[in-house]
DRENKOL-944471 format. One record per residue (C-alpha): residue in one letter; z negated, x, y negated. Coordinates in nm, 4 decimals, always signed. Layout:
! DRENKOL-944471
<type = A, zz = Z, xx = X, yy = Y> .
...
END
This chain:
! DRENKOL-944471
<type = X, zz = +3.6216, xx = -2.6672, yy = -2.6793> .
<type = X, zz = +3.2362, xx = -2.6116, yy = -2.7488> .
<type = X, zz = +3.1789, xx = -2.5714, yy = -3.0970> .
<type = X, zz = +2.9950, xx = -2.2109, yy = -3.1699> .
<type = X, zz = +2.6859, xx = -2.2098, yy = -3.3766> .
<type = X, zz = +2.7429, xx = -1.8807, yy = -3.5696> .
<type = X, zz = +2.3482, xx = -1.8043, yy = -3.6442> .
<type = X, zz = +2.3331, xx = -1.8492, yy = -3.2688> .
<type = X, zz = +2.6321, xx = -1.6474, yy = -3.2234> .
<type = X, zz = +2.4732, xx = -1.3709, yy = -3.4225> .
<type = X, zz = +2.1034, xx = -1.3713, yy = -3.3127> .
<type = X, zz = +2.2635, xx = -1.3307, yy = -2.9579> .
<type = X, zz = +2.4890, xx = -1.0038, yy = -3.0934> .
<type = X, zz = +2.1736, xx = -0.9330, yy = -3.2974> .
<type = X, zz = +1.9595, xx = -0.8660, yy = -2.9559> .
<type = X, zz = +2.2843, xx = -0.7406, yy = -2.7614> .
<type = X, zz = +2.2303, xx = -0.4520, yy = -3.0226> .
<type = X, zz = +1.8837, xx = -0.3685, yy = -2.9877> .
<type = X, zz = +1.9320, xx = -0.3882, yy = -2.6195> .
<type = X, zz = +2.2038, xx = -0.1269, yy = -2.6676> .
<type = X, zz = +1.9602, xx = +0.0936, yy = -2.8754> .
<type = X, zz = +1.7034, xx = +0.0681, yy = -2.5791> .
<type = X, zz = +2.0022, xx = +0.2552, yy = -2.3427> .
<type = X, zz = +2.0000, xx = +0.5195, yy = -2.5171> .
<type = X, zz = +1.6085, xx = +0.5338, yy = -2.5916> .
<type = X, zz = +1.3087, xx = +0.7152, yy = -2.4282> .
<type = X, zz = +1.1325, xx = +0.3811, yy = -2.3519> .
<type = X, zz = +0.9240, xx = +0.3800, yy = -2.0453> .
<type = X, zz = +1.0494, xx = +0.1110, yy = -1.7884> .
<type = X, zz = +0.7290, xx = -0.1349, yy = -1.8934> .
<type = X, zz = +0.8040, xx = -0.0995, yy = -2.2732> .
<type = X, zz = +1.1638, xx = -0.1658, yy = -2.2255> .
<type = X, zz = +1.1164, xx = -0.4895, yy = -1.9996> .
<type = X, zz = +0.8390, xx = -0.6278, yy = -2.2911> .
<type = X, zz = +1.1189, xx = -0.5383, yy = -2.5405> .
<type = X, zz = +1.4044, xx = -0.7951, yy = -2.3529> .
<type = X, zz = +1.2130, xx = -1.0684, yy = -2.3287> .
<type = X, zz = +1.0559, xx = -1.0474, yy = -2.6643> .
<type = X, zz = +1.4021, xx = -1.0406, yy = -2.8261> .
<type = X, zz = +1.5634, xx = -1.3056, yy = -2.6242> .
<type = X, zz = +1.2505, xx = -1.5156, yy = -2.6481> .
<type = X, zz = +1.2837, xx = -1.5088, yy = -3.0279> .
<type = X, zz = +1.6435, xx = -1.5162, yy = -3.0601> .
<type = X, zz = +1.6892, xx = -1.8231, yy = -2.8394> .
<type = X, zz = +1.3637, xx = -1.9857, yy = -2.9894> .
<type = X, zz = +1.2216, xx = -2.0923, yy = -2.5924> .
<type = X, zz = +0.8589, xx = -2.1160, yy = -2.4939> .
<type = X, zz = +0.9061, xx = -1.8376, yy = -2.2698> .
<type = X, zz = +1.0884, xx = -1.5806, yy = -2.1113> .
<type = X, zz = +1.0117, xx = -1.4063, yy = -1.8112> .
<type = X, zz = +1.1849, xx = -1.0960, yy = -1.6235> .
<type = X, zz = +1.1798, xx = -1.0651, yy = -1.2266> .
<type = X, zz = +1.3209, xx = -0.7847, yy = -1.0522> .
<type = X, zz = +1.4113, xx = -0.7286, yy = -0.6789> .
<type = X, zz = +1.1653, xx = -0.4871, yy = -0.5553> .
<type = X, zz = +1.3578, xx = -0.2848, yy = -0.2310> .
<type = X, zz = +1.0236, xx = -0.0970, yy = -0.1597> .
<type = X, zz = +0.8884, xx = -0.3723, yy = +0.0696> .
<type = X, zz = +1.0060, xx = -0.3952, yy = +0.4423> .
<type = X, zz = +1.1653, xx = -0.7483, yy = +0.3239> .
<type = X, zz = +1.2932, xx = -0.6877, yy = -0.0475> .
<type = X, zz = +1.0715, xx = -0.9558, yy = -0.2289> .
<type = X, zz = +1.1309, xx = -1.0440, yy = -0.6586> .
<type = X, zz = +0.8287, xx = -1.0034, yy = -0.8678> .
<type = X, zz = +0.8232, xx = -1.0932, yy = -1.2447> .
<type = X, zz = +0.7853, xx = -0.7741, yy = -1.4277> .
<type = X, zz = +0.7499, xx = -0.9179, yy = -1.8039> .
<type = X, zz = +0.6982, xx = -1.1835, yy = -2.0331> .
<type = X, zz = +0.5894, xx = -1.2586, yy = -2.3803> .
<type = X, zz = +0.4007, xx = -1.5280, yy = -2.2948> .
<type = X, zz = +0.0357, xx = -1.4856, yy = -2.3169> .
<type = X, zz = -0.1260, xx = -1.6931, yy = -2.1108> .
<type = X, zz = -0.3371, xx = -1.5481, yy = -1.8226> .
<type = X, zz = -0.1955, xx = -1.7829, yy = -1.5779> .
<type = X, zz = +0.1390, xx = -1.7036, yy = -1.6308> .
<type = X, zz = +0.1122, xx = -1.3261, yy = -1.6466> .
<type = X, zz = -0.0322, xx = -1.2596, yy = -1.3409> .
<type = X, zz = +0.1305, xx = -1.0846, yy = -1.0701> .
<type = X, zz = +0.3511, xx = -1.2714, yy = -0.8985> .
<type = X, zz = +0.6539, xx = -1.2568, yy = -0.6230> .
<type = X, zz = +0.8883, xx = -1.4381, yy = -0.4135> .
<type = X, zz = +1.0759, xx = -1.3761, yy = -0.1276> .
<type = X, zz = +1.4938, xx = -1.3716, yy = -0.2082> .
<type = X, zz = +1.5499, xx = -1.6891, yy = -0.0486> .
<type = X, zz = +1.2771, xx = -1.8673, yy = -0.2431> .
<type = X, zz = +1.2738, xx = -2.1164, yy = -0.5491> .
<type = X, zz = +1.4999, xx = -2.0515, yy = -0.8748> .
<type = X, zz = +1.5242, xx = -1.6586, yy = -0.8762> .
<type = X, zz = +1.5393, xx = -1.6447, yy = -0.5224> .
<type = X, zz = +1.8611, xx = -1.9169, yy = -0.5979> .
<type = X, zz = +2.0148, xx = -1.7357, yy = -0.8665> .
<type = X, zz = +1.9646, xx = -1.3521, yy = -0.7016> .
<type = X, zz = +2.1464, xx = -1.5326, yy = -0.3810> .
<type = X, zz = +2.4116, xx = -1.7272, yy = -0.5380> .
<type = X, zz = +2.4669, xx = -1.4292, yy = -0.8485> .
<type = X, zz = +2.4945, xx = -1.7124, yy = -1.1161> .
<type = X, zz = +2.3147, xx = -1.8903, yy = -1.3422> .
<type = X, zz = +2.1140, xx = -2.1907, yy = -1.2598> .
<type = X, zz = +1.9983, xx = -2.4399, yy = -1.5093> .
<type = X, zz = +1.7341, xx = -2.7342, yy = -1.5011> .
<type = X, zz = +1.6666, xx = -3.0681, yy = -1.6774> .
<type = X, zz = +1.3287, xx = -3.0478, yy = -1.6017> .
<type = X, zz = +1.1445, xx = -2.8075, yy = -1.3889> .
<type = X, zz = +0.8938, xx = -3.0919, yy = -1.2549> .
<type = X, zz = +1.1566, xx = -3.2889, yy = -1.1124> .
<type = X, zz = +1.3275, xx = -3.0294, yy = -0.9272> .
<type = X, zz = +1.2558, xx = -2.9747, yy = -0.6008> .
<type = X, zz = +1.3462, xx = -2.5971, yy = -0.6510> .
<type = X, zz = +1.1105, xx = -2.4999, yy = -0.8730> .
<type = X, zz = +0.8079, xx = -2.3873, yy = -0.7380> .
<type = X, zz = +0.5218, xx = -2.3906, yy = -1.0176> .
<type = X, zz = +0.5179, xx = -2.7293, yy = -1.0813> .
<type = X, zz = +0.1170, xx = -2.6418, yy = -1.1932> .
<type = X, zz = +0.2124, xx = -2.4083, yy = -1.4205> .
<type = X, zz = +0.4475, xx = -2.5996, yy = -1.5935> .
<type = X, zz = +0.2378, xx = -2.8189, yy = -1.6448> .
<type = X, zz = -0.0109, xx = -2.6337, yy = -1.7458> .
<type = X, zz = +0.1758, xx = -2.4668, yy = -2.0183> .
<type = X, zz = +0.4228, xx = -2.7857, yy = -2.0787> .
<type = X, zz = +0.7596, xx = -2.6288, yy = -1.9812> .
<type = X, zz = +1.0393, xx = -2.8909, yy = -1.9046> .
<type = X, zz = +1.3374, xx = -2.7471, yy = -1.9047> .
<type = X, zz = +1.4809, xx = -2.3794, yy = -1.8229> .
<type = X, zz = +1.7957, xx = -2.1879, yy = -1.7179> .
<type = X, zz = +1.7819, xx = -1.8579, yy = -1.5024> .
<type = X, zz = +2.0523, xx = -1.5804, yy = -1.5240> .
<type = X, zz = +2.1350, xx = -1.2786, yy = -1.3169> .
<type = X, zz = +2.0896, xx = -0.9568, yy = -1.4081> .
<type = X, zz = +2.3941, xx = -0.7868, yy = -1.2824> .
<type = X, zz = +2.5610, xx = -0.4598, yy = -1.3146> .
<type = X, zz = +2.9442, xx = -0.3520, yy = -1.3151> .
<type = X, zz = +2.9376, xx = -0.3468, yy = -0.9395> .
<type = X, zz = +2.8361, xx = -0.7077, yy = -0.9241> .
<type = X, zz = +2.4660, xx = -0.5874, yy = -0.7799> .
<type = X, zz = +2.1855, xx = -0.7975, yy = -0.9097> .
<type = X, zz = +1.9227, xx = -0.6405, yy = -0.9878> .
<type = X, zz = +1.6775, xx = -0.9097, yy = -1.1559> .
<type = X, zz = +1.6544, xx = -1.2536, yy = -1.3028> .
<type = X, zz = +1.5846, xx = -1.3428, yy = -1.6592> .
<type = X, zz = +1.4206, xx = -1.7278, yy = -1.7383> .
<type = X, zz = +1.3845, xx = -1.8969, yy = -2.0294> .
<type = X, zz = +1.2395, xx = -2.2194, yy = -2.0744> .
<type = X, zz = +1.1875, xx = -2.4385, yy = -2.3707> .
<type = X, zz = +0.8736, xx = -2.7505, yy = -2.3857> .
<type = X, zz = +1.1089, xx = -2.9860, yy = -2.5041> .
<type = X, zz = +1.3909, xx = -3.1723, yy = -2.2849> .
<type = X, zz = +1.7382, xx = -2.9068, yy = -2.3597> .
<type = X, zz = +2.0878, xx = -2.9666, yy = -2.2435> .
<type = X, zz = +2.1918, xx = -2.5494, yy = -2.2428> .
<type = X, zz = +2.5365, xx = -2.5345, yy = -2.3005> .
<type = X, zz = +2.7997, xx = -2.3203, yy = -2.1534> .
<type = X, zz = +2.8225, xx = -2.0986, yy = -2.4891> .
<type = X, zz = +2.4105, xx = -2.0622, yy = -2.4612> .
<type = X, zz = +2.4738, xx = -1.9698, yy = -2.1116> .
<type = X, zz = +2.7360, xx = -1.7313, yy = -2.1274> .
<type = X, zz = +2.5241, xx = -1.5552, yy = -2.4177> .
<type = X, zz = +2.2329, xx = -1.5347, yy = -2.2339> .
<type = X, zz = +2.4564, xx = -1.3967, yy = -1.9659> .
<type = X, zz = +2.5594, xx = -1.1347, yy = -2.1826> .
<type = X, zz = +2.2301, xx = -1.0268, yy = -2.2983> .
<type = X, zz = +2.0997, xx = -1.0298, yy = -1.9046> .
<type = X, zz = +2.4093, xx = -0.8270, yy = -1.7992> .
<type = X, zz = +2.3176, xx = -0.5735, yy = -2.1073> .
<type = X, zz = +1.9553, xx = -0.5854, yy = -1.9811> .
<type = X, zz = +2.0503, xx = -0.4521, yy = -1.6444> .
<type = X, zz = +2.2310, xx = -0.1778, yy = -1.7672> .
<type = X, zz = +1.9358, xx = -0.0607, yy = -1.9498> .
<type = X, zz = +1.6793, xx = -0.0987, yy = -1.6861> .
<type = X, zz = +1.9112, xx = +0.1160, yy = -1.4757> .
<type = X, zz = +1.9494, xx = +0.3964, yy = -1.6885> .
<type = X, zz = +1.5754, xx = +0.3903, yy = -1.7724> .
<type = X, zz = +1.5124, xx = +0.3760, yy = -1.3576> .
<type = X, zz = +1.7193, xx = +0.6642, yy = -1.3549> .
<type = X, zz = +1.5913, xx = +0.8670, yy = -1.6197> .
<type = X, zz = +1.2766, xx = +0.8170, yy = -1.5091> .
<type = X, zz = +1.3275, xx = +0.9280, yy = -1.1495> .
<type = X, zz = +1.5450, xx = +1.2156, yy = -1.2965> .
<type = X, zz = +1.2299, xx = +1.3305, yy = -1.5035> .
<type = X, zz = +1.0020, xx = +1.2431, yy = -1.1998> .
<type = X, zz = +1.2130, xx = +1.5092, yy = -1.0286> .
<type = X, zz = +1.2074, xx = +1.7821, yy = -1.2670> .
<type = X, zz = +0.8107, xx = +1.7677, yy = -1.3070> .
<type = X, zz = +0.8220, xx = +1.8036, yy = -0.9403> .
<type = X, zz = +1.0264, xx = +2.0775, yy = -0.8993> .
<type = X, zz = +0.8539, xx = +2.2498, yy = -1.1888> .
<type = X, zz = +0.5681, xx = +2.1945, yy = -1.0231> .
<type = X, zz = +0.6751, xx = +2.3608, yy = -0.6874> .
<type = X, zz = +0.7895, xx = +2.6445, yy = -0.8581> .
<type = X, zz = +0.4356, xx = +2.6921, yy = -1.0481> .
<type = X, zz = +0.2650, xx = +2.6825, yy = -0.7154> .
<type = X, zz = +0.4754, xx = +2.9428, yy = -0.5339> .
<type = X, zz = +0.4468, xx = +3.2117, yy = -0.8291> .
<type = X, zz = +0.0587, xx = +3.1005, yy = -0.7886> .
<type = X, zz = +0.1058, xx = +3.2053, yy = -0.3924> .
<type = X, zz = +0.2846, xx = +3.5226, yy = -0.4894> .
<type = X, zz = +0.0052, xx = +3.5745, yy = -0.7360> .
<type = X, zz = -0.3146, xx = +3.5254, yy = -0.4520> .
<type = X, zz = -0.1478, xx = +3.6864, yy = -0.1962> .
<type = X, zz = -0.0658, xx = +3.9848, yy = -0.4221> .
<type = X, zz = -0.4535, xx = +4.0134, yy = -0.5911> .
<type = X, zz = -0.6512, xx = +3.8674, yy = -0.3108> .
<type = X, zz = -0.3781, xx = +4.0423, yy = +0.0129> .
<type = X, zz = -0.3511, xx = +3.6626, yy = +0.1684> .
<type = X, zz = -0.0696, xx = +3.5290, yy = +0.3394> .
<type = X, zz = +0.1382, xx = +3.2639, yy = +0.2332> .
<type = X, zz = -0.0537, xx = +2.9334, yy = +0.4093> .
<type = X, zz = -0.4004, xx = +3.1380, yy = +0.3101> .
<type = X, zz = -0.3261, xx = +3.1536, yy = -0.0657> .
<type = X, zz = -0.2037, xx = +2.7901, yy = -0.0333> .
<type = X, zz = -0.5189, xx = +2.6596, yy = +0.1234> .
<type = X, zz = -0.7016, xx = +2.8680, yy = -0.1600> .
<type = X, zz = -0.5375, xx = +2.6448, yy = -0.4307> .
<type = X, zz = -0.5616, xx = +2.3133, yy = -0.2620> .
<type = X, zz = -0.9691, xx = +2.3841, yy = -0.2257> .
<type = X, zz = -0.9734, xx = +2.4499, yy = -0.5696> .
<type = X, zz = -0.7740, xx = +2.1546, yy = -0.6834> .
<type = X, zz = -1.0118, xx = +1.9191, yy = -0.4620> .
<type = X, zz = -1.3327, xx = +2.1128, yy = -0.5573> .
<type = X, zz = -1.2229, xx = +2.1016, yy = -0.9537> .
<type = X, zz = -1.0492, xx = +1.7398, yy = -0.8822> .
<type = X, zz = -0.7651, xx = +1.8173, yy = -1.0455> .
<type = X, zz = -0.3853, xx = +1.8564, yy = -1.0113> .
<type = X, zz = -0.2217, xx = +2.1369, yy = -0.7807> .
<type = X, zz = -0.0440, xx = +2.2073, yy = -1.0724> .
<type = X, zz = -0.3294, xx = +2.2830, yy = -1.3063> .
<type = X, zz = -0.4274, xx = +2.5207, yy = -1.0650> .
<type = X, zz = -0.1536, xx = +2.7338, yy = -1.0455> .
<type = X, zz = -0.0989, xx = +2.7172, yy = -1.4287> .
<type = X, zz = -0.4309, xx = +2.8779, yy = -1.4806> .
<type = X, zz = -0.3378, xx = +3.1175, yy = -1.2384> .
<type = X, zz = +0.0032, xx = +3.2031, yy = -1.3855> .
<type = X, zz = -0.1562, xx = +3.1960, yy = -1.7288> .
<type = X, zz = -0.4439, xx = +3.4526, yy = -1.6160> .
<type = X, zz = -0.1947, xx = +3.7180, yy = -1.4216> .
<type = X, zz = +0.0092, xx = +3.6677, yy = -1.7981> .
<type = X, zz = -0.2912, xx = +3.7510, yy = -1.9753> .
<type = X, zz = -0.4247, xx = +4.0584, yy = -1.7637> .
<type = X, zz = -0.0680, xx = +4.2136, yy = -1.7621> .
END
């Protein structure tokens, strides 16, 4: 049986936990991504981590990598793959882990350049993958000197990938549930706006609305603002 290294062991439950704290946060989708790769890059002690996830927007769903902590320009740049292409497009397919020896010797990896470039040899990718068994993403880390992950490192990372995904869901979700709310807030502003015009000015409905979309172009800005000032001024004359 593998032999468990406990500091390991406990810098792994270490960024489980603050992983955990980010579910229940009011991080923005960016911050939170930034946040998972910082932590597992400094728990796990590699030369970088890097996030993709599967983007469903495009006609063909593509992966792009979302975050890293790396700083280098020519790693950070946008960047995306198709599903079926090099090591996320494997592990996204297959919905396990994938690990290599050395990135420049496998036929796999794409960014043979960028290795090395920034010296990478060798790496291990993990899904990110919910309760359903979706994957959602792919998390990389690789290290600059030759490493042999083992099956305890793996299953770790695993954990802390599987943890990730949960997070970046609910954050997707609370998001879109906010996104929502401002825009049925906003809705309702611009009808009492309508009911407002066509009350002061005797418009009809598509009248008073052409009346605040001039006036949003003209003062370039929001709909929205519009109607508030509206609403705000019928408050004030009452």
């Amino acid at each position: 049986m593998e032999k468990i290294d406990l500091n390991t062991y406990d810098s792994y439950i270490k960024a489980l936990t603050d992983i955990s704290r980010a579910i229940t946060s009011d991080l923005f989708l960016e911050d939170l991504l930034k946040l998972i790769v910082m932590v597992t890059a400094k728990v796990t002690g590699v030369e970088i981590c890097s996030l993709w996830l599967i983007d469903e927007s495009e006609k063909t769903p593509i992966i792009r990598l979302k975050a890293t902590q790396s700083i280098d320009p020519e790693y950070v740049k946008d960047r995306s793959l198709h599903l079926n292409e090099g090591v996320v497009g494997y592990v996204v397919t297959n919905k396990r882990p994938m690990v290599i020896a050395d990135v420049l010797r496998n036929s796999r990896f794409k960014e043979k350049e960028m290795a090395r470039k920034l010296k990478l040899v060798s790496m291990v990718g993990v899904p990110l993958k919910l309760k359903d068994e979706r994957i959602i993403g792919v998390l990389n880390c690789f290290t600059a000197t030759p490493h042999a992950f083992s099956n305890t490192e793996i299953n770790l990372l695993t954990a802390v990938a599987n943890q990730a995904a949960v997070a970046i869901l609910n954050t997707e979700l609370m998001v879109k549930t906010r996104v929502i709310q401002e825009e049925l807030e906003a809705r309702k502003m611009i009808e009492r706006a309508k009911e407002i015009l066509m009350h002061r000015r005797n418009m009809k409905g598509d009248e008073a609305f052409r009346w605040l979309q001039k006036r949003s172009m003209d003062s370039r800005k929001p709909l929205r603002h519009i109607a508030e000032a509206i609403i705000l001024s019928e408050d004030i004359c009452r």
